[in-house]
ZAPA-230300 format. One record per atom (N, C-alpha, C): residue number from 1; residue in one letter; atom name; x, y, z. Coordinates in steps of 0.001 Angstrom, whole numbers. Example, Ala and Ser with C-alpha at 12.3 -4.5 7.8 and 13.67 -1.06 7.14 Angstrom:
<pos:1	code:A	site:N	x:13190	y:-5690	z:7800>
<pos:1	code:A	site:CA	x:12300	y:-4500	z:7800>
<pos:1	code:A	site:C	x:13200	y:-3300	z:7800>
<pos:2	code:S	site:N	x:12850	y:-2250	z:7080>
<pos:2	code:S	site:CA	x:13670	y:-1060	z:7140>
<pos:2	code:S	site:C	x:12900	y:30	z:7870>
END
This chain:
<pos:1	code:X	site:N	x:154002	y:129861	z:127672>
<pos:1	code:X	site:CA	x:153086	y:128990	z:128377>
<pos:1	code:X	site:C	x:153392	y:128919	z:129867>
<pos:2	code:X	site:N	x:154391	y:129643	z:130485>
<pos:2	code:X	site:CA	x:154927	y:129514	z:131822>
<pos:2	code:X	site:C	x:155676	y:128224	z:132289>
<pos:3	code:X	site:N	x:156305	y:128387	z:133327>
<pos:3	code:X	site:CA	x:156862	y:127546	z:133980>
<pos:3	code:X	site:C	x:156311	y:126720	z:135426>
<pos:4	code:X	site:N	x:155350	y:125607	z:135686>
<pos:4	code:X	site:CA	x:155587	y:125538	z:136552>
<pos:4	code:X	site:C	x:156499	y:125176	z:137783>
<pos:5	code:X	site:N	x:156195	y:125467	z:139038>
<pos:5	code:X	site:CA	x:157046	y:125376	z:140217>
<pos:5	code:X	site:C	x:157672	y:123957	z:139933>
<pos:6	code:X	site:N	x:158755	y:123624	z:139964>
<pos:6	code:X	site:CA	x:159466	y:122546	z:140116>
<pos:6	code:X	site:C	x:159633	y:121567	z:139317>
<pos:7	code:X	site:N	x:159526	y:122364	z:137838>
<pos:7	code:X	site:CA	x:159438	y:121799	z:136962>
<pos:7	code:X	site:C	x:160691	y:121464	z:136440>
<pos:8	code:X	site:N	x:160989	y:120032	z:136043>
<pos:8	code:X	site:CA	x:162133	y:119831	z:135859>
<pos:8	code:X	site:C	x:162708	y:119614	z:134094>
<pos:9	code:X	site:N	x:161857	y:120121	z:133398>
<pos:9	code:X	site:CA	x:161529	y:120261	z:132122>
<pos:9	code:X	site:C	x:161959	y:121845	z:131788>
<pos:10	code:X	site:N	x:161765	y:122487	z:132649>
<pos:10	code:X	site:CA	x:162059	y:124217	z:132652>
<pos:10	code:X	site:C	x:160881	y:124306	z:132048>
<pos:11	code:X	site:N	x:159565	y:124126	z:131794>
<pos:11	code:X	site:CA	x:158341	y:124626	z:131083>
<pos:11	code:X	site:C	x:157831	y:124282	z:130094>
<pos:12	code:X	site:N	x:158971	y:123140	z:128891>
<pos:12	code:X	site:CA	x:158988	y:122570	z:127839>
<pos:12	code:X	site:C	x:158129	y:121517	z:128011>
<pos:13	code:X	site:N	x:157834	y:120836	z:128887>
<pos:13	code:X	site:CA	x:156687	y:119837	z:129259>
<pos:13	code:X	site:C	x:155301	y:120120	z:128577>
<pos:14	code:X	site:N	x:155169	y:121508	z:129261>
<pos:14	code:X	site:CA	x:153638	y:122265	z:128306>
<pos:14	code:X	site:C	x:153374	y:122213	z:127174>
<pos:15	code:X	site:N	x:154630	y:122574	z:126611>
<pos:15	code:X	site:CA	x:154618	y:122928	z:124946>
<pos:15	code:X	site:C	x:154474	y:121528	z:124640>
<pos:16	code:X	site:N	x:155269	y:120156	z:124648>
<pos:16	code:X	site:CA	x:154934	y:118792	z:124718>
<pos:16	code:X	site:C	x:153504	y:118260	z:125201>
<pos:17	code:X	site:N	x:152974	y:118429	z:126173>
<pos:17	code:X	site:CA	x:151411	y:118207	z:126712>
<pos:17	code:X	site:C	x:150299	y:118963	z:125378>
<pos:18	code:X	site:N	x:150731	y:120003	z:125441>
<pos:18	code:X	site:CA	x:149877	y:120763	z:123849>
<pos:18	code:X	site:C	x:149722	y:119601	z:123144>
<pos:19	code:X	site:N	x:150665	y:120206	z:122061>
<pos:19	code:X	site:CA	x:151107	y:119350	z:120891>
<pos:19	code:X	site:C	x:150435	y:118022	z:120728>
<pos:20	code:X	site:N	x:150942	y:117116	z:122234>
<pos:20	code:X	site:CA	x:149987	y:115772	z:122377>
<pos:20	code:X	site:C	x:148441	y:115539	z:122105>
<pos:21	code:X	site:N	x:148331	y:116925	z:123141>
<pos:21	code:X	site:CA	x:146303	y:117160	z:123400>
<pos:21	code:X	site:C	x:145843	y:117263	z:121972>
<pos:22	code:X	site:N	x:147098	y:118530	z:121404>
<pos:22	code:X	site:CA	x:146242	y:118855	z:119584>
<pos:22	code:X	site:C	x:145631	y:117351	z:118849>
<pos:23	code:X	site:N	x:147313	y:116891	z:118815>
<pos:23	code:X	site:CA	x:147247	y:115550	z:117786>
<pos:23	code:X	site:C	x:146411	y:114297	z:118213>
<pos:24	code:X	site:N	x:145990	y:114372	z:119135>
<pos:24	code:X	site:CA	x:145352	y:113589	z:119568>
<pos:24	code:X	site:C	x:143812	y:113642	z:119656>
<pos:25	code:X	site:N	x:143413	y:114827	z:119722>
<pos:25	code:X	site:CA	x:142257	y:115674	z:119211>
<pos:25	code:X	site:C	x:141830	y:115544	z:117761>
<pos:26	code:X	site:N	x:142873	y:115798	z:117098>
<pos:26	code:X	site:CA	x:142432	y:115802	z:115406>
<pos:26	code:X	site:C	x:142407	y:114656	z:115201>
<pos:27	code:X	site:N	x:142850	y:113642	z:115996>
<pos:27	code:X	site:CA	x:143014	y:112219	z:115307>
<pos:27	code:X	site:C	x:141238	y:111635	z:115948>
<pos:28	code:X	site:N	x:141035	y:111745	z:116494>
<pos:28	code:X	site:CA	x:139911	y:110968	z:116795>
<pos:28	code:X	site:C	x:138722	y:112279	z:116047>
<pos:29	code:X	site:N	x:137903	y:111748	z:115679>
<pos:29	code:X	site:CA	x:136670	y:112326	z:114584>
<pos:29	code:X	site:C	x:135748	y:113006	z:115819>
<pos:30	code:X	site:N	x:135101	y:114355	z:115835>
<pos:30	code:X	site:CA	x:134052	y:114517	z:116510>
<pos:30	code:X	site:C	x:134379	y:114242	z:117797>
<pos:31	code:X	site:N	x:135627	y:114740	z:118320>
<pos:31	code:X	site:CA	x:136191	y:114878	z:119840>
<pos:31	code:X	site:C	x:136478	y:116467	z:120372>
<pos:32	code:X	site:N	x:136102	y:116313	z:121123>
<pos:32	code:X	site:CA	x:135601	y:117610	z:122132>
<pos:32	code:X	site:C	x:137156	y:117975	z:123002>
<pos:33	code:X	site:N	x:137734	y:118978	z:122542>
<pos:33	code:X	site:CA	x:139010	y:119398	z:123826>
<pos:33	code:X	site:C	x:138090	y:120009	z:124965>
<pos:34	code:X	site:N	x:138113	y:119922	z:125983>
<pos:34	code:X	site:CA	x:137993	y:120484	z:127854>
<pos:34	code:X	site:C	x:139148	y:120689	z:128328>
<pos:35	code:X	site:N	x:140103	y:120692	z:128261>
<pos:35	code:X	site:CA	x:140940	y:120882	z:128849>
<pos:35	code:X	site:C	x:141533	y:121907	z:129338>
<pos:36	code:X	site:N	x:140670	y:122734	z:129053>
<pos:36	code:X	site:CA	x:141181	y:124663	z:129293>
<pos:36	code:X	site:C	x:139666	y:124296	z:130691>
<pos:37	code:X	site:N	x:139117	y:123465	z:130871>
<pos:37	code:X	site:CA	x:138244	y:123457	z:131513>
<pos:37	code:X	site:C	x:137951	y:122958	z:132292>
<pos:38	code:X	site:N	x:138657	y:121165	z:132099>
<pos:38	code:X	site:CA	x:138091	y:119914	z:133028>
<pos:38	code:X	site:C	x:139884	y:119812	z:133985>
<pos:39	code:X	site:N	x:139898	y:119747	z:135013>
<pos:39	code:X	site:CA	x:141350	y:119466	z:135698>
<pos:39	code:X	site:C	x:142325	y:118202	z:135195>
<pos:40	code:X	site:N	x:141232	y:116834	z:135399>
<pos:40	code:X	site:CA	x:141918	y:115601	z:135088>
<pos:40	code:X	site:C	x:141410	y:115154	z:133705>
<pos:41	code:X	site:N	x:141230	y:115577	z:132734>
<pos:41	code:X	site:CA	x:141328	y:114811	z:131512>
<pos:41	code:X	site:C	x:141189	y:116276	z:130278>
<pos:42	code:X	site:N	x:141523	y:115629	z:129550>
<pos:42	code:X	site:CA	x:141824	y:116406	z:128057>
<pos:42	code:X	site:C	x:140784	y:116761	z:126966>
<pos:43	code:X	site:N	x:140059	y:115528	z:126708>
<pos:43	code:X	site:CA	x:139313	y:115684	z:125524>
<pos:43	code:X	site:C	x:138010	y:114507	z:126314>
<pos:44	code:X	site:N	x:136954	y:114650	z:125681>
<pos:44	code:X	site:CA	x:135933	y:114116	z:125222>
<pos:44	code:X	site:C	x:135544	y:113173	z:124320>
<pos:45	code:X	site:N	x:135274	y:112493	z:124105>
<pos:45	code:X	site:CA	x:135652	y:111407	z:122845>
<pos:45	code:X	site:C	x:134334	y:110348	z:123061>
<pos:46	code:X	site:N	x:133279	y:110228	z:122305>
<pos:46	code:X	site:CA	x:132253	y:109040	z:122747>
<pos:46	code:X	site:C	x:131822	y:108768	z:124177>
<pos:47	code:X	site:N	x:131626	y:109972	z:124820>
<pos:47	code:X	site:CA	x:131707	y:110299	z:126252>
<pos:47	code:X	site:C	x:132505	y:109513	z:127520>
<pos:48	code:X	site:N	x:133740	y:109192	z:126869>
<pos:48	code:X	site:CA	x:134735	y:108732	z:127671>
<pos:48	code:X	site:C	x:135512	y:109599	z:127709>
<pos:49	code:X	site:N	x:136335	y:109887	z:128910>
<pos:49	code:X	site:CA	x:136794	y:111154	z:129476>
<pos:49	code:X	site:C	x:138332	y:110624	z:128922>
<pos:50	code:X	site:N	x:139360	y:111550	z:128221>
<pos:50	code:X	site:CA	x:140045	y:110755	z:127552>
<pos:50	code:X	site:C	x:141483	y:111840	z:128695>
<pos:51	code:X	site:N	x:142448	y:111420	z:129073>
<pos:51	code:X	site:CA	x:143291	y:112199	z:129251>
<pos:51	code:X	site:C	x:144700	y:112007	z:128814>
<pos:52	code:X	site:N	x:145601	y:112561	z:127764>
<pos:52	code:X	site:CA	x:146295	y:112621	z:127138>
<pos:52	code:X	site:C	x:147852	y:112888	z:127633>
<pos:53	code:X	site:N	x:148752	y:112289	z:127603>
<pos:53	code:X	site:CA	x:149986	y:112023	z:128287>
<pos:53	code:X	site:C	x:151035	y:112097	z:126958>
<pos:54	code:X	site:N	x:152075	y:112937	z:127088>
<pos:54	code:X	site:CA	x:152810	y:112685	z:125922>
<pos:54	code:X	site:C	x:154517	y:113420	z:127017>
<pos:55	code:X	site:N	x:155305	y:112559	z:126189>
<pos:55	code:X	site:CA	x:156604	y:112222	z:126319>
<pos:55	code:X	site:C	x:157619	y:112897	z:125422>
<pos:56	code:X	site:N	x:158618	y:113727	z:125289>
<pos:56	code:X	site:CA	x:159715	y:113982	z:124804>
<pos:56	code:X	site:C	x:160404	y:112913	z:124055>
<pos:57	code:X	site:N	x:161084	y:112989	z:122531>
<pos:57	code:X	site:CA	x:161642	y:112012	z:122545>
<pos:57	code:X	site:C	x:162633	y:112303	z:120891>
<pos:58	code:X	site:N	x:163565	y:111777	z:120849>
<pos:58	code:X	site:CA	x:164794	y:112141	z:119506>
<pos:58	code:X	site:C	x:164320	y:111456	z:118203>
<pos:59	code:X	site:N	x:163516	y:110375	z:118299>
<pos:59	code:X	site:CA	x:163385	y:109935	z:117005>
<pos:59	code:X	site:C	x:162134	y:108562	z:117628>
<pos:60	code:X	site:N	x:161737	y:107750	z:116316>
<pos:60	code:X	site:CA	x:161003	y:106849	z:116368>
<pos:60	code:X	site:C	x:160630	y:106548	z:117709>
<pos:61	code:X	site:N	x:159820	y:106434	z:118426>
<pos:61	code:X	site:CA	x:159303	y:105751	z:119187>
<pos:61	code:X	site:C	x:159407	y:103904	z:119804>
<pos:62	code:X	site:N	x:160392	y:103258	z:120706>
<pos:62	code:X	site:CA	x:160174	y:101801	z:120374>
<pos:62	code:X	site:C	x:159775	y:101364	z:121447>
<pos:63	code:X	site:N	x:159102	y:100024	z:120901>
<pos:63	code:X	site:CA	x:157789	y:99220	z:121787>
<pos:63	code:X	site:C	x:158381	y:99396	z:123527>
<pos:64	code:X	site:N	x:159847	y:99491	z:123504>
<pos:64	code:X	site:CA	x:160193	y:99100	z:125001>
<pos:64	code:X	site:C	x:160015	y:100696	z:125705>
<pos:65	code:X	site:N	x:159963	y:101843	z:124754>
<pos:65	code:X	site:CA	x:159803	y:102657	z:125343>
<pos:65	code:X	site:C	x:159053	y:102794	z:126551>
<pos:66	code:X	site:N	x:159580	y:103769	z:127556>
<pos:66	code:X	site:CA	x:157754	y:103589	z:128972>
<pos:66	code:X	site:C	x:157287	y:104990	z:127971>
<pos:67	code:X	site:N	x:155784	y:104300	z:128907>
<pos:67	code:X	site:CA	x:154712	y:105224	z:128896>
<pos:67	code:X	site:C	x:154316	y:105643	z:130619>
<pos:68	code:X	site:N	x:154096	y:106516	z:130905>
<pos:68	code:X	site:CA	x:154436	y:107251	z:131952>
<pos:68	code:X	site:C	x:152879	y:108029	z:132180>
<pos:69	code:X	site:N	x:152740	y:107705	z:133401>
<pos:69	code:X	site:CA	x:151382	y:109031	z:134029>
<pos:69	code:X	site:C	x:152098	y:109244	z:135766>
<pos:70	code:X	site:N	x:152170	y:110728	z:135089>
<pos:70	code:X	site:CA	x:152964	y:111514	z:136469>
<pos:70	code:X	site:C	x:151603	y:111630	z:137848>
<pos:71	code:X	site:N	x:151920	y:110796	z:138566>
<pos:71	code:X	site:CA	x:150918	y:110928	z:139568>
<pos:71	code:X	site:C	x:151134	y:110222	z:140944>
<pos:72	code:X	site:N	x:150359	y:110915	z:141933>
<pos:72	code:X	site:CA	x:150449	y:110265	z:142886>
<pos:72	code:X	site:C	x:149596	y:109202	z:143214>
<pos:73	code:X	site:N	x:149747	y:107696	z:144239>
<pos:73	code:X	site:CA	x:148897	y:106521	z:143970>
<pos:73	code:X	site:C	x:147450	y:106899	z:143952>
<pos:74	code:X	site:N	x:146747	y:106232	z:143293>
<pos:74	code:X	site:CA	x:145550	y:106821	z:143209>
<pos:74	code:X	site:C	x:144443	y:105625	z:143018>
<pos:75	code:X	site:N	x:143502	y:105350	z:143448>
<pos:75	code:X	site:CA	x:142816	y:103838	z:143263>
<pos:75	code:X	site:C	x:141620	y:104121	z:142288>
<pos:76	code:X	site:N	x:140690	y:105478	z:142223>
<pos:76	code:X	site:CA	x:139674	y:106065	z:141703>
<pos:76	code:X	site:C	x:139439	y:106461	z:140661>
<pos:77	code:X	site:N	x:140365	y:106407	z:139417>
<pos:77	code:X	site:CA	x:140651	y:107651	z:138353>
<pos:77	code:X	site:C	x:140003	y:108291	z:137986>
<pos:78	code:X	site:N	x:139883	y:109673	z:137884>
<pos:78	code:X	site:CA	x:138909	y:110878	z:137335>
<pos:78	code:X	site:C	x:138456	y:111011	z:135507>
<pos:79	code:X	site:N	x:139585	y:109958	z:134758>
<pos:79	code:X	site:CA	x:139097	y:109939	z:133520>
<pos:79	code:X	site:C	x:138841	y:108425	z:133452>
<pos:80	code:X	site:N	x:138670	y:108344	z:132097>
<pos:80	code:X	site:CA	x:138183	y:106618	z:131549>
<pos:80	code:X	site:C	x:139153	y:105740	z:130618>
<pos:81	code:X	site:N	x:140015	y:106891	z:130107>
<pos:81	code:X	site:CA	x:141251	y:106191	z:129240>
<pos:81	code:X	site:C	x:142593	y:107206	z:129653>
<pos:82	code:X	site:N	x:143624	y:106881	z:129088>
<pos:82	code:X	site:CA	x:145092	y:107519	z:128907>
<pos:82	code:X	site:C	x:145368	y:106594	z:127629>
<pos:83	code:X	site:N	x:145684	y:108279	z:126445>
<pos:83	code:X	site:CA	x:146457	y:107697	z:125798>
<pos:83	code:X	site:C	x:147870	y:108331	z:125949>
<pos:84	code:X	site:N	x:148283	y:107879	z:125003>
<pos:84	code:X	site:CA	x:149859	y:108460	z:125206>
<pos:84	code:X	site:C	x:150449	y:108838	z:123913>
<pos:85	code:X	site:N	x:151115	y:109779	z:123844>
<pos:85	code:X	site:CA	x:151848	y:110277	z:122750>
<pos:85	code:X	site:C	x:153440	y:110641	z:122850>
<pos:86	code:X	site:N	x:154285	y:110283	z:121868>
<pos:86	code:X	site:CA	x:155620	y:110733	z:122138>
<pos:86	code:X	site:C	x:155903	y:111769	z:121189>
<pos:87	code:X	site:N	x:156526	y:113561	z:121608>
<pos:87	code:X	site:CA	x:156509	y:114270	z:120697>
<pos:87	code:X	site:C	x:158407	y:114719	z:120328>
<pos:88	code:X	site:N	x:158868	y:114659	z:119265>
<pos:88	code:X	site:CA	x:160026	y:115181	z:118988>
<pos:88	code:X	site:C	x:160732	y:116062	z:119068>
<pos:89	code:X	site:N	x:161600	y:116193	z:119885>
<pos:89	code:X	site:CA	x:162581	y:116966	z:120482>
<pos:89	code:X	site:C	x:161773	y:118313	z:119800>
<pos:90	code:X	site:N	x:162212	y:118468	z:118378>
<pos:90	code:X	site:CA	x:162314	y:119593	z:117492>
<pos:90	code:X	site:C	x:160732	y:120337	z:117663>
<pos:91	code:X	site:N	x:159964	y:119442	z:118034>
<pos:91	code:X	site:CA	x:158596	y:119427	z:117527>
<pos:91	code:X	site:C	x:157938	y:119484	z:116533>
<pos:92	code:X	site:N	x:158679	y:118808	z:115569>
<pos:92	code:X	site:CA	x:158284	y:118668	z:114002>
<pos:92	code:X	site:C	x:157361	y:117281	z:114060>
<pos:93	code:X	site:N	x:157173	y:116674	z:114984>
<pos:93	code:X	site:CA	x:156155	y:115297	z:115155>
<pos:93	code:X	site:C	x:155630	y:114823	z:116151>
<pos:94	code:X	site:N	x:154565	y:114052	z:116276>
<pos:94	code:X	site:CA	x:154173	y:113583	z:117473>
<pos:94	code:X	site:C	x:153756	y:112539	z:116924>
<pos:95	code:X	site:N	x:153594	y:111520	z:117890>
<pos:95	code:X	site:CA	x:153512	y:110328	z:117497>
<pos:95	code:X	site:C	x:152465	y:109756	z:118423>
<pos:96	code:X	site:N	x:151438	y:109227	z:117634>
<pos:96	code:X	site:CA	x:150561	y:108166	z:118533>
<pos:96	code:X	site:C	x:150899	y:107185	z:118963>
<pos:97	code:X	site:N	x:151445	y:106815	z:120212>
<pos:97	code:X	site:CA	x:151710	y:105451	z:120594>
<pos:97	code:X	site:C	x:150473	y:104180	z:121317>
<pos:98	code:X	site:N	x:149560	y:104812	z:122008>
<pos:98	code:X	site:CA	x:148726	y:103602	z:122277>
<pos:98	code:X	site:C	x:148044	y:104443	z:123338>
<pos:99	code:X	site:N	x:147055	y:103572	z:123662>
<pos:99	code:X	site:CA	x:145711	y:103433	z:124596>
<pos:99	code:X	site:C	x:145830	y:102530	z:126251>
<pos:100	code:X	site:N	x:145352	y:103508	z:126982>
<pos:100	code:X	site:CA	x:144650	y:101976	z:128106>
<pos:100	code:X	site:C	x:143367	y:102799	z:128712>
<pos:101	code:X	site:N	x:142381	y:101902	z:129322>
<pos:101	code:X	site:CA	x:141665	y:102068	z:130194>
<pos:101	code:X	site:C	x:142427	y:102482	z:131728>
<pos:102	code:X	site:N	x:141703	y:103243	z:131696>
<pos:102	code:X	site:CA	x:141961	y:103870	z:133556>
<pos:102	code:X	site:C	x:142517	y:102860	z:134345>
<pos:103	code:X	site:N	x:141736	y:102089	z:134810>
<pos:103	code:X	site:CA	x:141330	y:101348	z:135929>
<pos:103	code:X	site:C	x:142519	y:99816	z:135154>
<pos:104	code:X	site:N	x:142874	y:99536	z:133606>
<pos:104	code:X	site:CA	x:143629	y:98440	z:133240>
<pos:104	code:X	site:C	x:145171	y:99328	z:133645>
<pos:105	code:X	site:N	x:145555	y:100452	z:133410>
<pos:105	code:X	site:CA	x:146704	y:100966	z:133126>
<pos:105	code:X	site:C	x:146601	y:100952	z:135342>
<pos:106	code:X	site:N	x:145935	y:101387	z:135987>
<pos:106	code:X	site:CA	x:146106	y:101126	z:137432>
<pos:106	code:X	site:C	x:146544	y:99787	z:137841>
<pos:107	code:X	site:N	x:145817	y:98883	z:137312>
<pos:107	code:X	site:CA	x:145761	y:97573	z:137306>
<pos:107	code:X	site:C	x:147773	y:96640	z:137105>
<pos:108	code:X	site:N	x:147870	y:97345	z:135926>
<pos:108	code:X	site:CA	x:148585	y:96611	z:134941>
<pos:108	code:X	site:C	x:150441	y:97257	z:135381>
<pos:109	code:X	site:N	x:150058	y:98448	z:135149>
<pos:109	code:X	site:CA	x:151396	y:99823	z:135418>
<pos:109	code:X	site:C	x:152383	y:99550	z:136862>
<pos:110	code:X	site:N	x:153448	y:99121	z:136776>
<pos:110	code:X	site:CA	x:154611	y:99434	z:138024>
<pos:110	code:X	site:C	x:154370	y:101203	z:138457>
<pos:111	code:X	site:N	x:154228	y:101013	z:139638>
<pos:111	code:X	site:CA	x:153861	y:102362	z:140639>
<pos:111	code:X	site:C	x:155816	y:102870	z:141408>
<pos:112	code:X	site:N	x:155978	y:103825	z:140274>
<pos:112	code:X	site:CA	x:157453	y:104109	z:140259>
<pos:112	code:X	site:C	x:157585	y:105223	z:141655>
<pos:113	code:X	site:N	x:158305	y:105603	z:142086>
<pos:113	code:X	site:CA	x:158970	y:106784	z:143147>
<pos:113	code:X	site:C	x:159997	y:107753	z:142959>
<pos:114	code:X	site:N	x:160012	y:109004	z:143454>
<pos:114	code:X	site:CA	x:160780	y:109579	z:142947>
<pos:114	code:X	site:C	x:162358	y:108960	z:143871>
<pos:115	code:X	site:N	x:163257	y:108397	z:142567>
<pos:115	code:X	site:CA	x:164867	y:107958	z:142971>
<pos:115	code:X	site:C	x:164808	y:106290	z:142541>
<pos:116	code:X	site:N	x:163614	y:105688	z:142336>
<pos:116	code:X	site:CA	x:163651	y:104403	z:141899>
<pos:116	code:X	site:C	x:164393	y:104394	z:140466>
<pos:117	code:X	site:N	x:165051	y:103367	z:140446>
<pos:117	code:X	site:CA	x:166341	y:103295	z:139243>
<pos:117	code:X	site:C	x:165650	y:101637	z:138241>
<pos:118	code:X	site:N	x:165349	y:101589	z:137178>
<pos:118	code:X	site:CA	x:165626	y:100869	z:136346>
<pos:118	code:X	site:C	x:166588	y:100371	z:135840>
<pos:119	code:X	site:N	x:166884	y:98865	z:135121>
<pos:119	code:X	site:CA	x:168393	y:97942	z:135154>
<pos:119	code:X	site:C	x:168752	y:99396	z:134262>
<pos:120	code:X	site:N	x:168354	y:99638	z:133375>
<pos:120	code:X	site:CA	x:168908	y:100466	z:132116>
<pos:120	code:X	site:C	x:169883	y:101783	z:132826>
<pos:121	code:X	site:N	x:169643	y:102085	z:134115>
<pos:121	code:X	site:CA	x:170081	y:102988	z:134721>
<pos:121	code:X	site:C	x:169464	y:104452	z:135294>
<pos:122	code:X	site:N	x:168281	y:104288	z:134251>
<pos:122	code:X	site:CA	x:167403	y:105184	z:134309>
<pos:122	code:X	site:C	x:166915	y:105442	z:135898>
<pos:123	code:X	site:N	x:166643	y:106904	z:136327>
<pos:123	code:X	site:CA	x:166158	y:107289	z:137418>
<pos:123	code:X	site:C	x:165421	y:108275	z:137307>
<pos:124	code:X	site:N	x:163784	y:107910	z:138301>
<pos:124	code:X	site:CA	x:162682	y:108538	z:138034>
<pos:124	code:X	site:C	x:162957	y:110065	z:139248>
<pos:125	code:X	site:N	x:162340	y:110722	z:138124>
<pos:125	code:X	site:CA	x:162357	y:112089	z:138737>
<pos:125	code:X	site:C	x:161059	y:112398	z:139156>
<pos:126	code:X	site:N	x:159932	y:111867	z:139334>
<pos:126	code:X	site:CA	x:158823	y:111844	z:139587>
<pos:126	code:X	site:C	x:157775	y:110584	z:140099>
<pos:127	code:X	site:N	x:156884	y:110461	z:141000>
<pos:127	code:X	site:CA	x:155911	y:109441	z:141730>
<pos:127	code:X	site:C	x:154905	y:109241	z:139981>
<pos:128	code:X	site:N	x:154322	y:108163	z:140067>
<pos:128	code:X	site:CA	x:153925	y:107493	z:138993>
<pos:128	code:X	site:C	x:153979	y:106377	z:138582>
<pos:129	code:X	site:N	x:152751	y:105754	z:137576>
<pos:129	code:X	site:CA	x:152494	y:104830	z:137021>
<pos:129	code:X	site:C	x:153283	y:104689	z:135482>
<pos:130	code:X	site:N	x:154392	y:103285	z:135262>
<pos:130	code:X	site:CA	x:154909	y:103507	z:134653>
<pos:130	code:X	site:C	x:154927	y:101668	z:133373>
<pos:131	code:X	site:N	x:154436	y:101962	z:132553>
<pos:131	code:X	site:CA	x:154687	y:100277	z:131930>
<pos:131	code:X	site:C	x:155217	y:100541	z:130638>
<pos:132	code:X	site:N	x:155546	y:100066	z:129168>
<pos:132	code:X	site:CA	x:155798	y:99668	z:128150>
<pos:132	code:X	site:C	x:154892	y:100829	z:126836>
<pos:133	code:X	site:N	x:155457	y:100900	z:126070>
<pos:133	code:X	site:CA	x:154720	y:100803	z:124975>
<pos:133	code:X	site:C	x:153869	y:99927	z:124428>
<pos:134	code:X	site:N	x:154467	y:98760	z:124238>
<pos:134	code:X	site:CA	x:154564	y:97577	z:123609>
<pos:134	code:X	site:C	x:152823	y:96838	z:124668>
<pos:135	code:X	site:N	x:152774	y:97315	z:126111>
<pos:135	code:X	site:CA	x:152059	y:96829	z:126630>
<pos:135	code:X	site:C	x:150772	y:97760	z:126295>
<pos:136	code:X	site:N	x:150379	y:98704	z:125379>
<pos:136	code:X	site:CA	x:149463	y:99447	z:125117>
<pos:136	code:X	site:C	x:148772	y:99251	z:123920>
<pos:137	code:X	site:N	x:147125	y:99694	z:123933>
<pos:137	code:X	site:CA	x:146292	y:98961	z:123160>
<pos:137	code:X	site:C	x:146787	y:99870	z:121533>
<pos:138	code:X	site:N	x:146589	y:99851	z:120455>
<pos:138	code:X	site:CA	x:147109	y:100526	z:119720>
<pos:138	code:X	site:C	x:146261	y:101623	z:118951>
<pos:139	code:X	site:N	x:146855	y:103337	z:119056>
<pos:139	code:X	site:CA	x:145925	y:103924	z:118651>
<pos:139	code:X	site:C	x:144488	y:103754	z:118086>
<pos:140	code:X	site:N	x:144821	y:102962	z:116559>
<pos:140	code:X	site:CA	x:143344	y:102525	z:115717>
<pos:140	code:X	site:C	x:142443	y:102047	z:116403>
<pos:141	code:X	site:N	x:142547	y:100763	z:117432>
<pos:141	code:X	site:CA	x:141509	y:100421	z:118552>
<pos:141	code:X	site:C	x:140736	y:101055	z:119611>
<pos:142	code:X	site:N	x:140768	y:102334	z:119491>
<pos:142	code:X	site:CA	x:139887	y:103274	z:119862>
<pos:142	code:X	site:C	x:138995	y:103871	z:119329>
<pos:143	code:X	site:N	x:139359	y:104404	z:118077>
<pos:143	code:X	site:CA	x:138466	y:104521	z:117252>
<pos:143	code:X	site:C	x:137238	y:104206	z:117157>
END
């Protein structure tokens, strides 16, 4: 799938972004992938432009986990939702974690920098919108 420039994933990001787009595709009924097509969003879905975000991760998924959209500030968004998915190291799973509206996840999301540090110790390697699991609407409510 290649590597892009400055990727700090070494290319494994892609194979993770897939995986997400698939499962997230089959899960909603009569949803349209674009994404070989449209720049900023993934799938099609009840003609809301859906764009799909998924995360690396060792096991279960928990509420405090972040949910993460790698981006620079942005006031306009080009899709209508972000969901989010966390997929397993191995890639034996992916996991639906939750929903927001565009314009609520702009609204709602801490606007992180690359070197900003969380108490946990954590340090962002990337500019982005960053909040909770726990703060996301839950897969089924899209539907």
């Amino acid at each position: 799938m290649g590597i892009l420039p400055g990727s700090y994933m070494k290319g494994m990001g892609n194979l993770t972004g897939c995986l997400g787009e698939i499962a997230v595709n089959a899960y909603l009924p009569r949803s349209r992938y674009v994404g070989n097509e449209e720049r900023f969003f993934d799938i099609v879905y009840k003609k809301q432009k859906v764009e799909v975000k998924s995360k690396v991760c060792s096991g279960r998924p928990k509420p405090e986990f972040s949910a993460f959209v790698n981006t620079k500030k942005i006031e306009v968004p080009e899709n209508d939702v972000y969901f989010f998915t966390r997929v397993r190291r191995d890639l034996s799973y992916v996991f639906l974690v939750g929903w927001l509206p565009s314009y609520t996840l702009i609204d709602e999301a801490k606007y992180r920098k690359v070197g900003d540090q969380e108490d946990s110790g954590f340090v962002f390697k990337s500019n982005g919108y960053q909040l909770t699991i726990d703060q996301l609407n839950p897969p089924d409510q899209f539907k």
